[in-house]
TIPA-937483 format. One line per 3 residues: their letters; for each residue x negated, y, z negated of N, C-alpha, C. Coordinates in steps of 0.02 Angstrom, whole numbers, plus 50000, padded with zeros to 5 digits. Atoms other than C-alpha are relative to their C-alpha. Layout:
% residues N
A = X:Y:Z:X:Y:Z:X:Y:Z  ...
//
This chain:
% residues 227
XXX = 49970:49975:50063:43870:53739:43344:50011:49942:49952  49990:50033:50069:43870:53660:43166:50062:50014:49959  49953:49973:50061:43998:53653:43022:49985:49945:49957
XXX = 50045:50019:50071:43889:53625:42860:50048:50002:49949  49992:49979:50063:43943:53600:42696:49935:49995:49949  50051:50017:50046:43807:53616:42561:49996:50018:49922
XXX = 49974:49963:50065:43841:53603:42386:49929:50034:49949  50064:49922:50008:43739:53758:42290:49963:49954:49929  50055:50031:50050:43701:53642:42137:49978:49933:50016
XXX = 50013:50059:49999:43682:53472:42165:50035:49962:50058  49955:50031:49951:43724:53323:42313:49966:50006:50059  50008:50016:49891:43710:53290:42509:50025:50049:50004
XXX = 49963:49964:49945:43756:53400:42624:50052:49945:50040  49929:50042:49977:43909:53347:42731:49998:50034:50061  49998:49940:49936:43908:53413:42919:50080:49943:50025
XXX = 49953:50016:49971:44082:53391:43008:49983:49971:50069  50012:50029:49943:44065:53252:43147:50027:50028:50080  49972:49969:49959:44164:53342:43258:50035:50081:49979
XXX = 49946:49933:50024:44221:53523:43290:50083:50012:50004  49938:50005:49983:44390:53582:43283:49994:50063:50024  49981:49932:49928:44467:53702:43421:50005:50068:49978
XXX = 50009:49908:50020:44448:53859:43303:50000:50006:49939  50020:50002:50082:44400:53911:43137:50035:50068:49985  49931:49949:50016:44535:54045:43056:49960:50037:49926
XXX = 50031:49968:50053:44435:54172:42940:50070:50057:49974  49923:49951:50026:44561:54299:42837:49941:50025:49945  50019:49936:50046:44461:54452:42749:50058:50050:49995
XXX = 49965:49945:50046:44558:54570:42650:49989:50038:49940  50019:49958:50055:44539:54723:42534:50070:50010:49965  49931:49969:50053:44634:54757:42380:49994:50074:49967
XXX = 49965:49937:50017:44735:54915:42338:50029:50006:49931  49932:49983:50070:44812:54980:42175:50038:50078:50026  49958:49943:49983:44955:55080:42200:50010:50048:49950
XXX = 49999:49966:50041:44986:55235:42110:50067:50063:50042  49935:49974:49980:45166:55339:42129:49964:50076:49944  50017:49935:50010:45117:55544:42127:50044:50023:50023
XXX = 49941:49964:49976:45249:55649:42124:49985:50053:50074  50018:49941:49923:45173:55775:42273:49991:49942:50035  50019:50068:49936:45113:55622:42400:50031:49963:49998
XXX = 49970:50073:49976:45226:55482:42362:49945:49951:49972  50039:50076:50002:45138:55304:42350:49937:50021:50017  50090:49985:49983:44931:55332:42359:49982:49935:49985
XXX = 50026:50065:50012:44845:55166:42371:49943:49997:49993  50086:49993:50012:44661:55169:42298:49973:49936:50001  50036:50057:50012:44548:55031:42355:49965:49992:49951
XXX = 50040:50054:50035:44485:54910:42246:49944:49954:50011  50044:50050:49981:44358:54806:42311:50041:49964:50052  49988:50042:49954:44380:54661:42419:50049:49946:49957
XXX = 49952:50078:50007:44519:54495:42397:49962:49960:50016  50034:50042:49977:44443:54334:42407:49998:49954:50044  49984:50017:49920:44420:54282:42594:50032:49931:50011
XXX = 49994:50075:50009:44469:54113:42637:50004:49996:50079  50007:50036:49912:44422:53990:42806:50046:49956:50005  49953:50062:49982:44544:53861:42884:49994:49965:50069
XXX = 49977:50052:49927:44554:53737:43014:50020:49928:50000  49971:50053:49972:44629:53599:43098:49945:49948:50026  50060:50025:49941:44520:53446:43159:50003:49922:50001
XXX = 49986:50073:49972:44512:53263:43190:49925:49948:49962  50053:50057:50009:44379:53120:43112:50023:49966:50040  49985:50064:49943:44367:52994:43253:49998:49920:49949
XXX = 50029:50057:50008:44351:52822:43217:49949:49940:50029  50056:50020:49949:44207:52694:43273:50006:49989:50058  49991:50017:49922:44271:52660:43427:50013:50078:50062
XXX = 49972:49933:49972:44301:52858:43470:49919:50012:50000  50065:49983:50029:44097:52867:43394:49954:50040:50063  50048:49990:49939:44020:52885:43562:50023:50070:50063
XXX = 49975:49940:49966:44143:53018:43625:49955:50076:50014  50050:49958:49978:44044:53182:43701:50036:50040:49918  49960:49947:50053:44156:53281:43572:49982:49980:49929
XXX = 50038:50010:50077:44071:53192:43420:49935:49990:49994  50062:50008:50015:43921:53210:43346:49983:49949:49964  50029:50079:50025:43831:53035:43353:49963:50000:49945
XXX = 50040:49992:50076:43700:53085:43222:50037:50023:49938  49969:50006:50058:43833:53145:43103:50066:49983:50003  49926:50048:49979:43961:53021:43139:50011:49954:49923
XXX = 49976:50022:50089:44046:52960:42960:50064:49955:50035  49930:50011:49989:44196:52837:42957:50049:50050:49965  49934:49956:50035:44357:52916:42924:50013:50010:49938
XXX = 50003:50029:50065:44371:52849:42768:49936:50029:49953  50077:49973:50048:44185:52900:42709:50015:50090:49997  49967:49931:49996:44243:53087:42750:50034:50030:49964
XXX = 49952:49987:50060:44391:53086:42665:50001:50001:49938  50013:50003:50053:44318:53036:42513:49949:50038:49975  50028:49943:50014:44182:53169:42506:50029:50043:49993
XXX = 49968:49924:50013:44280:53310:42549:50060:49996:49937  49946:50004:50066:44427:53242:42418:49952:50018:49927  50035:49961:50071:44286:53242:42267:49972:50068:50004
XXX = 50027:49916:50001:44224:53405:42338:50047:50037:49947  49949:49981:50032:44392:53455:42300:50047:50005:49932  49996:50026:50084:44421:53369:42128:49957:50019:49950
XXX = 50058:49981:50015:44271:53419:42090:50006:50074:49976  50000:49926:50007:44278:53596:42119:49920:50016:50012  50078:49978:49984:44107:53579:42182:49994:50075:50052
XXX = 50031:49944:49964:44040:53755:42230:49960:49981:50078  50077:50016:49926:43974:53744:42435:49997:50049:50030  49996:49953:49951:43899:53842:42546:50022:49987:50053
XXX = 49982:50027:49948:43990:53841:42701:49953:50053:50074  50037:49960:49932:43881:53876:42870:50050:49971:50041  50007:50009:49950:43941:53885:43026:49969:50042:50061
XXX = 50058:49981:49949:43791:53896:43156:50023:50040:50051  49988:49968:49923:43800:54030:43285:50060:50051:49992  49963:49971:50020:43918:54126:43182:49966:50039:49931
XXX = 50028:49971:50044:43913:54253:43041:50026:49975:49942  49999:50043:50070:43985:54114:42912:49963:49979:49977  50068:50025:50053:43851:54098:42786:50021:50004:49912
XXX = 49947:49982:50087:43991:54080:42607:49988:49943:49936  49983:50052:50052:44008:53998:42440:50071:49993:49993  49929:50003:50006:44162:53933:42431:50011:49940:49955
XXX = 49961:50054:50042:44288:53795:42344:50049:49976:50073  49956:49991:49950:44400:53702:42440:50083:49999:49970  49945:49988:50040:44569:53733:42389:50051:49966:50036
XXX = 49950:50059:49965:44669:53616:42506:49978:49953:50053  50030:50046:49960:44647:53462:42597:50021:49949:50019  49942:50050:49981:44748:53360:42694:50011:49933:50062
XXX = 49996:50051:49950:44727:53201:42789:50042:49973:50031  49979:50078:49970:44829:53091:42903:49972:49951:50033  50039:50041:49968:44795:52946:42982:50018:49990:50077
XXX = 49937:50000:49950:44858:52940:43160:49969:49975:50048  49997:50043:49958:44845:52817:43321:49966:49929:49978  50035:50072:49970:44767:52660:43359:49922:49993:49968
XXX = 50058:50016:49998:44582:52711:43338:49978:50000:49935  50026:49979:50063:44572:52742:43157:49979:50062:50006  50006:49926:50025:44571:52917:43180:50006:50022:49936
XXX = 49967:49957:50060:44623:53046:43031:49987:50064:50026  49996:49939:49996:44691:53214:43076:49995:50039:49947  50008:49972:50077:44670:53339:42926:50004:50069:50017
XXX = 50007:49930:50020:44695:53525:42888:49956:50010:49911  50048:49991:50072:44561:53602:42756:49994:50083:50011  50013:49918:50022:44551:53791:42679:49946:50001:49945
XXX = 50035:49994:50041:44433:53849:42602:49989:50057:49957  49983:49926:50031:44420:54002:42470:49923:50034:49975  50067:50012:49997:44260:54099:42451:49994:49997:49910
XXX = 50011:50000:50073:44192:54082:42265:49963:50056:49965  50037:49954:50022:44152:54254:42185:49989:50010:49928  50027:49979:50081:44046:54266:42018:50046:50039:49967
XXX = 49966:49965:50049:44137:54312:41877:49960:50015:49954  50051:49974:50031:44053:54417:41755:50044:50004:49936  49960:49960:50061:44112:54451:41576:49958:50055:49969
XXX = 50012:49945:50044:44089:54598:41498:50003:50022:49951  50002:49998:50065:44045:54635:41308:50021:50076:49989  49994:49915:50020:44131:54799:41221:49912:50044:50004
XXX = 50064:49942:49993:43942:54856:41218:50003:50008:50062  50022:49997:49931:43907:54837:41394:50061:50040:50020  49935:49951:49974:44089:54941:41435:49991:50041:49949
XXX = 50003:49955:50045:44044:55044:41303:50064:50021:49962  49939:49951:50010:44210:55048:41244:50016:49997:49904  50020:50001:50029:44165:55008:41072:49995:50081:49951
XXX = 50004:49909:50018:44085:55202:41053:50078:50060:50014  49947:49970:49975:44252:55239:41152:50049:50001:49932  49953:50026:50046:44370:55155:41019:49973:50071:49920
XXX = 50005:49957:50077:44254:55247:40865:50044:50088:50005  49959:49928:50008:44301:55434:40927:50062:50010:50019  49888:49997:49989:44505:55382:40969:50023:50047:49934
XXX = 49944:49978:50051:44605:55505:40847:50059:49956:49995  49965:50045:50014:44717:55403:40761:50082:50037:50034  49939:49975:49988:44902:55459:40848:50048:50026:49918
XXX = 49965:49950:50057:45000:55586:40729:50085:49972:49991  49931:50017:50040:45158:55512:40637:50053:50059:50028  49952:49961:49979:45312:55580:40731:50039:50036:49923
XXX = 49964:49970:50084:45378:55607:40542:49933:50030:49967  50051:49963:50035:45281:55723:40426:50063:49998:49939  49964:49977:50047:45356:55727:40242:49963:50050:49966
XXX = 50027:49968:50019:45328:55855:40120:50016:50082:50008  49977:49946:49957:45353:56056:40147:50054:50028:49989  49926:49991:49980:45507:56150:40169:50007:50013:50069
XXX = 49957:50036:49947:45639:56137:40300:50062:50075:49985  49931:49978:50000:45759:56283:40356:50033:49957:50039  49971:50006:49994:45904:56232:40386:50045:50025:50080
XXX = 49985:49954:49947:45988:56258:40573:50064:49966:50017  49931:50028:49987:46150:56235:40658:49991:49954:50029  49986:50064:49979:46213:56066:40690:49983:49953:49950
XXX = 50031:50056:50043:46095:56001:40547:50038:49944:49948  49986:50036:50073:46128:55869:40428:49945:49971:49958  50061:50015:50042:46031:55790:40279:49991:49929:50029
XXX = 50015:50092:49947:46045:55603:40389:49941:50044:50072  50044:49977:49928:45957:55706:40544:49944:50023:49967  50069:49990:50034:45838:55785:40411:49955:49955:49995
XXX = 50033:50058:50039:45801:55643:40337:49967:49954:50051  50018:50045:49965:45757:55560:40481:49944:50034:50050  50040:49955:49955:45648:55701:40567:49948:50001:49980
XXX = 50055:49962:50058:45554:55734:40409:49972:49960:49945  49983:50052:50009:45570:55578:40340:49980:49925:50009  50014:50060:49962:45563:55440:40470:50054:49973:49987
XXX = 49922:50046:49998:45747:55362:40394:50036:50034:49990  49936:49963:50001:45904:55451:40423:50024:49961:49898  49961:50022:50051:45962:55317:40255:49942:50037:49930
XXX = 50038:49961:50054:45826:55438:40148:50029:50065:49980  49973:49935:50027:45933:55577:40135:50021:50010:49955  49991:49985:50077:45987:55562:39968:49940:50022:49954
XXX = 50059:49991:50029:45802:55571:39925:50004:50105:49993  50018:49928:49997:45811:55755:40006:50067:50036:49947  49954:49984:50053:45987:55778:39909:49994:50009:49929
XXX = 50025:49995:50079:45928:55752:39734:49953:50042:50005  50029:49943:50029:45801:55859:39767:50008:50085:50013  49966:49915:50000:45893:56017:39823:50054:49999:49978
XXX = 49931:49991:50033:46042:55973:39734:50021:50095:49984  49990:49930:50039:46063:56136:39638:49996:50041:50062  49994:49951:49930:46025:56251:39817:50052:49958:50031
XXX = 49938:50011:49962:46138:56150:39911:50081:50005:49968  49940:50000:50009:46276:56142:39786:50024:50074:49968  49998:49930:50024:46257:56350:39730:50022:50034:50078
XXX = 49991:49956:49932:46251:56378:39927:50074:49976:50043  49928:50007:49987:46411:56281:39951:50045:50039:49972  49914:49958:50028:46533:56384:39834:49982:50046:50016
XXX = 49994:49922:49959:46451:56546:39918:50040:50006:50044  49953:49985:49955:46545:56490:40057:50064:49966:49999  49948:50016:49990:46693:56454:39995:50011:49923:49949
XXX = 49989:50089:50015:46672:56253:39950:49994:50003:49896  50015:50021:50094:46702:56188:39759:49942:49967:49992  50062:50045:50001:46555:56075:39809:49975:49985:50086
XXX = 50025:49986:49957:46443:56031:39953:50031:49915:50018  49983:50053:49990:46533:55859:39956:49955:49940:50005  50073:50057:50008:46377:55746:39901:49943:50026:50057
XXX = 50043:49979:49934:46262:55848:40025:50029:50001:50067  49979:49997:49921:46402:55840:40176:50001:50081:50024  50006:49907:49968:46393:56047:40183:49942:50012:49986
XXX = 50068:49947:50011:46248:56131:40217:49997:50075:50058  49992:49956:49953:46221:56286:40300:49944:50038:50028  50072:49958:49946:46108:56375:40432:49959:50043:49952
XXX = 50015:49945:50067:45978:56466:40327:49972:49979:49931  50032:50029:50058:45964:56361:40179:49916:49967:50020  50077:50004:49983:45764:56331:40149:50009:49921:49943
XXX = 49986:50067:50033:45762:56128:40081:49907:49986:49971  50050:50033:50017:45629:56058:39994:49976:49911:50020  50017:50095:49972:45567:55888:40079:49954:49978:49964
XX = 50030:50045:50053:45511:55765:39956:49935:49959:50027  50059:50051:49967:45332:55677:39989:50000:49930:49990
//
């Protein structure tokens, strides 16, 4: 068994001198949730999350070189290692990662990478992850068509409409008119001046010397709303 790196545009390849005791793959699919009042929570897949590899492993140093557990033909100092896989990483160089005898055949990035140095021999222990790298596409309003979508949108209808008449109902005032029919409760004087004369003929019917600047009105009266 191998563990290749090979970057997809340009560069060496890089094979790991030694294996480490297990390689840690993590696939996962993504969900969007959606809250339906009959079912509760419904989770509709999405496609896939983007996988990522990890492991643990050891560069020997020359005096380890000859060990059964390293591979003499791709035996690197510690040091030469570390500094590939770090510009990989700075880099953001795109690689494919193989490993032989397995069904890892990915493009990836590496997204962490962590050396120590530890005993006598010039070892370096290290943890490295890797994330896979999936094409991003952009998409032009033509190509989503949303463009043709956008032309036949109806423009949304103005909660206010002026203009018209307006009976009159219980509870009303010319501030609640004015603001229904309107859009600003502080327009009601607009609707006052122009039904003056009905509002202040329909106040002394019932009683009033006046409608108190438009504060009486009564169920029934038909208003004229100003455009």
């Amino acid at each position: 068994m191998d563990i290749k790196l090979i970057p997809v545009e340009k560069g060496s390849k890089f094979t790991f001198p030694a294996l480490p005791e297990k390689v840690q793959g993590k696939y996962a699919a993504k969900y969007q949730s959606f809250d339906i009042i009959s079912l509760g929570t419904v989770k509709v897949p999405k496609g896939t999350d983007v996988s990522e590899f990890s492991w643990d492993g050891v560069f020997f140093g020359a005096s380890k070189k000859n060990e059964a557990i390293v591979k003499t033909n791709a035996w690197k100092s510690p040091n030469e290692c570390v500094k590939i896989l770090n510009d990989y990483m700075l880099n953001e160089t795109v690689l494919t990662l193989i490993v032989t005898e397995t069904w890892i055949n990915v493009d990836v990035t590496i997204s962490s990478f962590q050396p120590r140095p530890v005993g006598a021999y010039g070892n370096v222990e290290y943890s490295i992850t890797f994330v896979q790298k999936k094409p991003l596409k952009i998409y032009s309003t033509n190509e989503l068509k949303i463009a043709a979508f956008v032309r036949k949108t109806k423009p949304r209808a103005s909660s206010s409409s002026s203009g018209g008449n307006y009976t009159v109902v219980s509870g009303d005032t010319l501030w609640g008119i004015a603001s229904k029919k309107l859009g600003s409760g502080t327009k009601w004087t607009k609707i006052y001046d122009t039904n003056k004369d009905t509002i202040e003929s329909t106040a002394k019917k019932h009683g009033k010397s006046s409608s108190d600047h438009g504060h009486w009105i009564w169920p029934g009266e038909v208003l004229t709303i100003p455009g």
